[in-house]
C-alpha positions, -999 to 999 in steps of 0.1 A, spaced: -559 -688 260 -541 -719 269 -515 -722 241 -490 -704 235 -470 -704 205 -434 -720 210 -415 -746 217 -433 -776 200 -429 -777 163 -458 -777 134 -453 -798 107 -477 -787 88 -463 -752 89 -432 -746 69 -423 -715 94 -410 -737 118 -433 -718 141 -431 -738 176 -461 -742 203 -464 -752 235 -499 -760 252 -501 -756 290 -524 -775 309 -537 -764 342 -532 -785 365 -550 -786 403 -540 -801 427 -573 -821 443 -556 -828 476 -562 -786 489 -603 -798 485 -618 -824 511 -635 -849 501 -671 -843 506 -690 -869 522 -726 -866 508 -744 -863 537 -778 -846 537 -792 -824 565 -761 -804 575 -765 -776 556 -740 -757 579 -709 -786 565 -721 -784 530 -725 -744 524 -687 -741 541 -671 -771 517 -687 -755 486 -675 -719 497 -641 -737 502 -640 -760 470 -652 -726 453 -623 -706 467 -596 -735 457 -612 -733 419 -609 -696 414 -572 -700 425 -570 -721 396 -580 -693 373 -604 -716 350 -632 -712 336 -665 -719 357 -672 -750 336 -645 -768 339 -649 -771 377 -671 -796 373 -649 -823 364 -628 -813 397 -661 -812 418 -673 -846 409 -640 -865 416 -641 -845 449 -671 -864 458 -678 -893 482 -697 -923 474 -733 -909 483 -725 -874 468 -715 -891 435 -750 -917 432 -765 -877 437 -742 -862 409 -748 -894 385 -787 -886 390 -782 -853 375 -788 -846 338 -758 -846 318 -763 -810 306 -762 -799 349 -726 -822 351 -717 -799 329 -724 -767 332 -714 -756 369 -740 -726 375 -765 -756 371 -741 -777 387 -738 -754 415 -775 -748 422 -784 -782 421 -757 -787 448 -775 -760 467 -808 -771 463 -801 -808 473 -773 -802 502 -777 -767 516 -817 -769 515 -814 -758 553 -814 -725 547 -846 -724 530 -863 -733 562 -873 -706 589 -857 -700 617 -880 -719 643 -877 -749 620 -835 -745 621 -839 -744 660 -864 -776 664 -844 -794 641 -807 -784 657 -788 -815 673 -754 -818 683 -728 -827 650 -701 -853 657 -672 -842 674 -687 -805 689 -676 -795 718 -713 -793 743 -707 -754 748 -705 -751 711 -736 -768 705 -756 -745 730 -739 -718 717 -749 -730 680 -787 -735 698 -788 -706 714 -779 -686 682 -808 -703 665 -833 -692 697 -825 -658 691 -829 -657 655 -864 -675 657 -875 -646 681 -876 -675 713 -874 -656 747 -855 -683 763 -836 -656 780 -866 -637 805 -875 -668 821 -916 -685 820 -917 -711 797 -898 -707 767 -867 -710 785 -878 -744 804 -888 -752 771 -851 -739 755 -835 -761 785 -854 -791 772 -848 -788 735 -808 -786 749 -808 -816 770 -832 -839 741 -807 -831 717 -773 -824 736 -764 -862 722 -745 -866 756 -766 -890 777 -746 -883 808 -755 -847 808 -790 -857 805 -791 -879 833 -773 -854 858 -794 -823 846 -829 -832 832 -843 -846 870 -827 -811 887 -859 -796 862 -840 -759 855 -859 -738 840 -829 -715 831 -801 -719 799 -776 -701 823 -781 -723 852 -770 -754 828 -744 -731 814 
């Protein structure tokens, strides 16, 4: 497994048979830090897809990530990870599901909850956002796209939670009643 017999000597045997353990060694620096914080499901599910994809490059077994994973943590994921049982710090399907549970809980919700609860993340580009918010219209069956008022509605979700005050001020007292009109 991860011995292999050579090089260092045995005393015990009178053989001279030689062994050499290998450790695996990972390097942490390939895995962000991540930073704990709650409610952005989208940021969480993609660092533990990448944090997963680092470990099986690694080649070790699915327990031993753990160790990796909590010194990968910020200082609000680890209070969360000192929280758990010891028996889920160490076993990573536990591990993992408890990560998903607490982080990635997002996902769970329906799709008009995703789209009420959408606002713009730090550092996203405007168009990306309503992009990102118009995916989520679609997906919770919102016809923001044939006019009436679901798409005055759509403009006003855009404009509450655009985070961009400017924007606001130029666009919400022109009352548009159409996403592609403040596209």
């Amino acid at each position: 497994k991860d011995q292999i017999r050579r090089l260092s000597y045995d005393d015990d045997e009178r053989d001279d048979t030689k062994y050499l353990e290998i450790r695996t060694h990972f390097s942490l620096d390939k895995i962000a830090e991540f930073d704990g914080k709650r409610y952005r499901s989208d940021s969480s599910l993609q660092w533990l897809k990448r944090f997963i994809y680092e470990m099986k490059g690694t080649r070790m077994p699915q327990n031993s990530w753990c160790e990796p994973f909590s010194l990968s943590l910020d200082r609000a994921a680890k209070s969360w990870y000192r929280q758990l049982p010891k028996k889920t710090q160490q076993r990573w399907n536990l591990l993992n599901e408890a990560f998903l549970d607490f982080y990635c809980s997002q996902f769970d919700q329906s799709a008009c909850t995703r789209y009420y609860s959408a606002s713009r993340k730090e550092n996203e580009p405007i168009c990306d956002f309503l992009i990102r918010l118009n995916g989520y219209a679609r997906t919770a069956k919102i016809q923001y796209e044939k006019g009436g008022a679901d798409a005055s509605d759509h403009v006003e979700q855009f404009l509450l939670n655009c985070g961009d005050d400017e924007v606001m001020d130029l666009l919400y007292p022109l009352q548009l009643a159409d996403i592609q009109r403040v596209e």
